[in-house]
N, C-alpha and C positions, 0 to 999 in steps of 0.2 A: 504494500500500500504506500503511494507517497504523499507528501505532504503539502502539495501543489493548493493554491487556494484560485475559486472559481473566482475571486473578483478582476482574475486579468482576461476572464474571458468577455468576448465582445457582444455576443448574439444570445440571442434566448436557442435552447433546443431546437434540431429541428432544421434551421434556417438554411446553414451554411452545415456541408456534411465532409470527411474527407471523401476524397479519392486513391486510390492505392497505383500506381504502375504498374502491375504484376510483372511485366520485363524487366525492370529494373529492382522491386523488391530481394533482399536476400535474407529476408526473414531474419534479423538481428533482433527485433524487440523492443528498439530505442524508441519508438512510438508508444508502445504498450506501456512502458517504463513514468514516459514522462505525462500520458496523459491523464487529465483530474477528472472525467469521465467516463474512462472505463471501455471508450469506442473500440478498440483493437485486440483482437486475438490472432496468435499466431500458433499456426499449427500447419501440419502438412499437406501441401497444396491439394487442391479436387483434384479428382483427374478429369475431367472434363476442362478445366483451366491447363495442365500439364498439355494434355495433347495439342490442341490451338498453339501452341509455342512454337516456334523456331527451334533448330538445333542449338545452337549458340545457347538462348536461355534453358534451354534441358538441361544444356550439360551445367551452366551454372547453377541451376536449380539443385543438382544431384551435389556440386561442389561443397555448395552451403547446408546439406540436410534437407533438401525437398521439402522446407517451408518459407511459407509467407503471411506475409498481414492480412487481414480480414478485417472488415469491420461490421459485425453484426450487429454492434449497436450505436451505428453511425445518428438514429435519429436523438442521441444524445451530444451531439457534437456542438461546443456551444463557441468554435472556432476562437482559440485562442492561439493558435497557429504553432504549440510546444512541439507537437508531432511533425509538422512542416522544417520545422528548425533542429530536429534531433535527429535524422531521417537522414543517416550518411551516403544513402543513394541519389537522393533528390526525389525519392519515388510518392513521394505525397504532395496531393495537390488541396488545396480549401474549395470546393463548387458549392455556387448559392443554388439551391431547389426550386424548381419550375411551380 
């Protein structure tokens, strides 16, 4: 658990959600770690996600443990952008919801 306080985040729930790269993801966790809501899980990619990949990210996927970020509980994201900034691939992005 960390001890991140929600008053740097910007947006109510909901608004603004991440996005993950899966190309780029290498499932490190640095997102998981730092965020105050709890958006991200990492665990071993679908395979339905696996196959749509290129060779290139197979093989890095297998390099790194065959996981990545997930965010199942993206409509908690209250965009305070910790996950954008911890995220040594660049693989996360902030998108506002339609």
């Amino acid at each position: 658990m960390n001890n991140i306080s929600t008053s740097t985040c910007k947006q109510e729930p909901g608004v603004i959600v991440p996005r993950v790269d899966l190309n780029r993801c290498e499932g490190k966790a640095d997102c998981s770690t730092v965020c105050p809501e709890h958006v991200f899980e990492v665990r071993r990619i679908d395979t339905a996600d696996f196959q749509g990949m290129g060779p290139l990210q197979k093989f890095k996927l297998r390099v790194h443990g065959m996981k990545i970020a997930y965010t199942p509980n993206a409509q908690a994201c209250r965009a305070c952008g910790l996950c954008v900034t911890a995220c040594p691939e660049g693989a996360i992005t902030l998108i506002r919801m339609k």
